[in-house]
C-alpha positions in Angstrom: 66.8 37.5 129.6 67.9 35.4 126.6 68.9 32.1 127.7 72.4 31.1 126.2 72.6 28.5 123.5 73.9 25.1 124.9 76.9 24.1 123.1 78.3 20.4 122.9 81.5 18.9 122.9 82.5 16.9 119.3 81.5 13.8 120.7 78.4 14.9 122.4 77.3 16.6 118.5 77.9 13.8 116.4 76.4 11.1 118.9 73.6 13.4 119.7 73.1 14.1 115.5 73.3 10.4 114.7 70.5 9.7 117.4 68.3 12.5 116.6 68.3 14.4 119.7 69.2 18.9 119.7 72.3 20.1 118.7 74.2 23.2 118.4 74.9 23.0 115.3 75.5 19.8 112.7 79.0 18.1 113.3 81.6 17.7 110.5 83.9 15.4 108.7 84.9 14.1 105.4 85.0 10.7 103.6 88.2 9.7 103.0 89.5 13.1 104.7 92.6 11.3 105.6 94.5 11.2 101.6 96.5 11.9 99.0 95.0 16.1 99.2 97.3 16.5 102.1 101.0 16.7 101.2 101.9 15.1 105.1 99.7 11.8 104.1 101.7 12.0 100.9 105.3 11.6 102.5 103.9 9.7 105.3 102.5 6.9 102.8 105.8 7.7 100.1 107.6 4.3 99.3 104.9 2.3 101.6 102.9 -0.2 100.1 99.1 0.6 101.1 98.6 -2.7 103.1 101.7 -2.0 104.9 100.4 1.3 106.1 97.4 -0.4 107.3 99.1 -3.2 109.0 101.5 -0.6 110.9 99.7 0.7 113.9 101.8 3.8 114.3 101.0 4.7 110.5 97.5 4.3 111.1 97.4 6.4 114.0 99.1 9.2 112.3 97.1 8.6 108.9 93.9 8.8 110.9 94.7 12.0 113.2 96.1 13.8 110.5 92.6 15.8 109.3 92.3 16.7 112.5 95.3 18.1 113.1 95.8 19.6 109.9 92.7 20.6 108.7 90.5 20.8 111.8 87.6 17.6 111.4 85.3 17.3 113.9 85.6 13.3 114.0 88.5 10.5 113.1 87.9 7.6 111.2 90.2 5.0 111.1 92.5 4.9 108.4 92.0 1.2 106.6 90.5 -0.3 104.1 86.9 -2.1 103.2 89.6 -5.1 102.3 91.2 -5.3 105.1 88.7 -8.0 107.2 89.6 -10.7 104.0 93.1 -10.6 104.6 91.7 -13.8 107.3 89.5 -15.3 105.2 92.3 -17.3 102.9 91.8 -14.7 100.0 94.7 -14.2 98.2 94.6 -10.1 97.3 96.5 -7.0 96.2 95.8 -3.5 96.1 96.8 -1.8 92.2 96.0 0.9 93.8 92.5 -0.9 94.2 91.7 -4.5 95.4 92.3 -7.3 92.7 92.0 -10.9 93.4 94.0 -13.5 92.3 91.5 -16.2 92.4 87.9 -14.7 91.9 84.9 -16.4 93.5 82.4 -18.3 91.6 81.7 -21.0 92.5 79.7 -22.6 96.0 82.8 -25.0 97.4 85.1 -21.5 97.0 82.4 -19.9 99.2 82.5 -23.0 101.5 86.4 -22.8 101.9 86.3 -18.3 103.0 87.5 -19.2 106.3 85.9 -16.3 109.5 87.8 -16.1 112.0 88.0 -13.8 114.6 88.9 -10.4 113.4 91.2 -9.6 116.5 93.0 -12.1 115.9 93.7 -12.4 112.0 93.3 -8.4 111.8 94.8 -7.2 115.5 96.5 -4.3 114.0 93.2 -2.7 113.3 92.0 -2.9 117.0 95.4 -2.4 118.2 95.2 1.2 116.2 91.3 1.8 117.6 92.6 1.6 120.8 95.5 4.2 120.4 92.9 6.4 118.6 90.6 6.5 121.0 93.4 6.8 124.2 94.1 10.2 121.6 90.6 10.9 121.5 89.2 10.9 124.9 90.6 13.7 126.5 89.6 15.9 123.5 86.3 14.8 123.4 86.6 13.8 119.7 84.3 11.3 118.1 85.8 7.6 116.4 84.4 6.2 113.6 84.8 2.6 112.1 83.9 1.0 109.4 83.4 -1.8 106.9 82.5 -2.6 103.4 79.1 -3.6 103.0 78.9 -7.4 101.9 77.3 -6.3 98.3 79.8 -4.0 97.6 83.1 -6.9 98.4 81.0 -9.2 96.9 81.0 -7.5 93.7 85.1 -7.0 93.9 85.5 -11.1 94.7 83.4 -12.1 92.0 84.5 -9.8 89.4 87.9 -10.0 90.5 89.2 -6.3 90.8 87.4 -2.7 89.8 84.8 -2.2 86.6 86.2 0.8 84.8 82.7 1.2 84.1 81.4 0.4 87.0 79.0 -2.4 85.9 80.5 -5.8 87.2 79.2 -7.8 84.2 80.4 -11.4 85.9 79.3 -10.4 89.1 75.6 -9.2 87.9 75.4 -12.2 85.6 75.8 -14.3 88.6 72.7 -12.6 90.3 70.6 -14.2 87.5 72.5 -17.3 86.3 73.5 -18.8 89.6 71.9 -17.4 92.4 72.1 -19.7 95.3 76.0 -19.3 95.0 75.5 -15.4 95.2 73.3 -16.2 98.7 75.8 -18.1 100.2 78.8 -15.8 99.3 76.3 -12.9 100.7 75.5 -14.9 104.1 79.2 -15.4 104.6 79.8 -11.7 104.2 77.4 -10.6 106.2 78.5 -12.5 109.1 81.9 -11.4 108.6 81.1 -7.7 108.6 78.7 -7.8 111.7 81.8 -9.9 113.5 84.2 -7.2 112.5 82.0 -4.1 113.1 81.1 -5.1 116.6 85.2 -5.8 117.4 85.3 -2.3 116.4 83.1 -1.0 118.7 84.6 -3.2 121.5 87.8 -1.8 120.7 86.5 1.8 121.1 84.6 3.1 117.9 81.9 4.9 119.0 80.1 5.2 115.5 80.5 2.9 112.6 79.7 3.1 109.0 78.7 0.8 106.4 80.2 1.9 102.7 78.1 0.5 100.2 79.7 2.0 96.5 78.1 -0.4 94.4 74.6 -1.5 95.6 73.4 1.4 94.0 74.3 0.2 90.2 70.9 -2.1 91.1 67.1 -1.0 90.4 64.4 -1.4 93.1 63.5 -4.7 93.0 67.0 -6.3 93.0 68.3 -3.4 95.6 65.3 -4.7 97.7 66.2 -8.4 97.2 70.1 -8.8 97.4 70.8 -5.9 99.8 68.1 -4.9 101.7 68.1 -8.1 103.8 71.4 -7.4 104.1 71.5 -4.3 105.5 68.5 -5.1 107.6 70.6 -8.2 109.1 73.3 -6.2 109.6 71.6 -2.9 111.1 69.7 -5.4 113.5 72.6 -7.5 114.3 75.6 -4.3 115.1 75.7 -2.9 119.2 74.0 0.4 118.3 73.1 1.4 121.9 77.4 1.9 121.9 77.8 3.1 118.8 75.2 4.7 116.1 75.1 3.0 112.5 75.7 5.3 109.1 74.4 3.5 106.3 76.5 5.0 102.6 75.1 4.0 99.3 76.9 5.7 96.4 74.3 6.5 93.3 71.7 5.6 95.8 69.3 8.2 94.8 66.9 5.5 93.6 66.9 3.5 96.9 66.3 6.3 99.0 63.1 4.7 100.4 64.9 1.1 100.3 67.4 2.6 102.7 65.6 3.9 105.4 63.8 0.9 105.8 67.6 -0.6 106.6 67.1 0.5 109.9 70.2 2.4 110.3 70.3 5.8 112.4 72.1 8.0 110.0 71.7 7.5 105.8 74.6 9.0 104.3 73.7 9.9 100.8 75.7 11.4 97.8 75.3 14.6 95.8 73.2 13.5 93.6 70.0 13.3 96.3 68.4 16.7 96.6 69.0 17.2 100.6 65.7 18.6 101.1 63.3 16.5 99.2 65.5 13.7 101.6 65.0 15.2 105.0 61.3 15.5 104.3 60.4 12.1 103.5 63.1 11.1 106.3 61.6 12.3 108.9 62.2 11.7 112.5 63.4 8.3 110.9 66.7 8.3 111.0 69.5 11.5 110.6 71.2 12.2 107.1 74.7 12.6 106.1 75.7 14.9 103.5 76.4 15.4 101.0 78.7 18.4 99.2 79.7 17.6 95.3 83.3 16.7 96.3 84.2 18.7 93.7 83.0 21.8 94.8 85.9 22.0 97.1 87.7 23.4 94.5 85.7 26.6 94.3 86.1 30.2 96.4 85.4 30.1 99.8 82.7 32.3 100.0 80.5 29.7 97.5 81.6 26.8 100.1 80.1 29.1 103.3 76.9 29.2 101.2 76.8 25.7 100.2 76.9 24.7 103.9 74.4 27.2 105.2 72.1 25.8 102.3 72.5 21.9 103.1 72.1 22.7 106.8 68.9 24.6 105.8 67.9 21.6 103.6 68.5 19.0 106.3 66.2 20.8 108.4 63.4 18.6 108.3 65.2 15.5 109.2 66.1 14.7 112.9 69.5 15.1 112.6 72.3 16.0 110.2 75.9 15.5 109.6 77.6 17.5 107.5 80.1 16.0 104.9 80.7 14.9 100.9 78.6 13.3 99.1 81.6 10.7 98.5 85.2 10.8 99.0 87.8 13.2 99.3 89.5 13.6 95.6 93.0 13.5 95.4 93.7 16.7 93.7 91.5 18.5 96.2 92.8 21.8 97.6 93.6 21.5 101.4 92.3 25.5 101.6 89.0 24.0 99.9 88.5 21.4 102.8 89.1 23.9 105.7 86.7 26.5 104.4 84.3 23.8 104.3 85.4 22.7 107.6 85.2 26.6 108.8 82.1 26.8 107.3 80.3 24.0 109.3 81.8 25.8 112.5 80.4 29.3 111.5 76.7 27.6 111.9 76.9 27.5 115.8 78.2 31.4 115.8 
């Protein structure tokens, strides 16, 4: 007699893929599933400044369950923003729609003055909205996520000042060369921040957290293995991953693939430019992968996206665990049909 297939609960997949042990089938979600593609976010968020919907737990809490409701995820991640944890620090910022500073850092004594402080109490709104999410959560047996910017990736935004069109940060690169002890500090202080905050999250009920880096990967090797290697590792080493599991995102981080599994995180999230396969094979039983659909392949028939996933699953294959998922955000003119079939599709693999 055949012995039936075990299946798992959404929380008991994506813990269980994050950590390397058998699943069913690969779990499923979406960066930045909860946006603009989905006409409720867009009257939801009409008339409200960004900030404001992060600051306003009910908002967030809507924001956030909205995928699932709508679209059918397989996991919620907070609705927020890599910025939101320097809204404490005495940084004066705005979002147009991305984060510009009025005063950039550059110098050591403006490094001195970032104040820390705890993030449940200059930030409670984001705890106060992990809490409702996970009271949501629990009886469905539906994974959390948090997350936070990695200290690179701010780092790049507070120097420079606001976004690179060309995604270079010229003033923040130059300072990697022409002033590097100030770039350490500004680094160290991050760090600490994010490992603070992360941590608060998973107090507060996350039970996996991810670390977006989108800019480390503008850097070759050697300087990805001197400014945010360390970093990572600190960070990896520092976070409560016996509660929750640690997803490690580098955006054109092909190059760095080696770089980032020695970061120590459990699951390496990697974009659609890293060929899945080649990945999982020189992964290993090291850590799990998370990937990584062309986000703008959600645009094609639905028959191509039930192939797509059946060929990353197969390509994941030789690592120890897989989450399926973009290769980077959700685009804004994305069809909503698009993102369930690839939703569907990841649910078809446990048929």
């Amino acid at each position: 007699m055949t012995k039936p297939r075990q299946t798992f609960s959404c929380s008991e997949r994506m813990l269980r893929a994050c950590r390397g042990e058998p699943v069913d089938r690969p779990p499923v979600w979406l960066m930045r599933q909860a946006g603009r593609y989905l006409p409720e976010y867009r009257q939801l968020r009409e008339g409200v400044p960004f900030l404001d919907s992060c600051r306003n737990v009910e908002h967030a809490v809507e924001l956030s369950l909205q995928p699932l409701r709508l679209v059918g995820t397989e996991a919620v991640i907070l609705f927020s923003d890599i910025f939101v944890p320097m809204l404490g620090t005495g940084v004066d910022l705005d979002f147009q729609p991305g984060p510009v500073i009025a005063e950039p850092i550059r110098t050591e004594a403006q490094v001195a003055r970032l104040r820390l402080p705890d993030p449940r109490e200059s930030v409670p709104f984001v705890f106060d909205a992990l809490r409702a999410l996970r009271a949501e959560l629990a009886p469905q047996a539906i994974p959390l996520i948090g997350f936070a910017g990695a200290p690179f990736t701010l780092a790049a935004y507070l120097v420079e000042g606001r976004g690179d069109p060309k995604n270079s940060f010229p003033v923040f690169r130059r300072a990697m060369y022409r002033n590097p002890e100030f770039l350490r500090a500004l680094l160290a202080r991050l760090t600490e921040l994010t490992i603070t905050y992360l941590n608060a999250q998973i107090d507060a009920g996350a039970q996996v957290v991810q670390l977006f880096d989108t800019w480390s990967g503008i850097l070759g090797v050697a300087d990805y293995r001197e400014w945010v290697l360390p970093v990572h590792r600190e960070i990896a080493s520092k976070l409560d991953r016996r509660r929750a599991p640690l997803i490690l995102y580098v955006r054109d981080g092909a190059h760095v693939l080696d770089e980032m599994i020695e970061a120590g995180a459990d699951v390496l999230s990697v974009d659609w430019r890293v060929d899945l396969g080649a990945a999982a094979r020189r992964v290993g039983a090291r850590a799990s992968l998370q990937g990584n659909l062309d986000p703008h392949a959600l645009v094609a028939p639905r028959d191509y996206l039930f192939e797509a996933v059946r060929a990353l699953a197969a390509a994941a294959a030789p690592a120890r665990g897989h989450i399926l998922n973009l290769g980077h955000g959700c685009l804004p003119d994305t069809p909503v049909e698009g993102v369930r079939s690839f939703i569907e599709a990841a649910k078809s693999l446990g048929a």
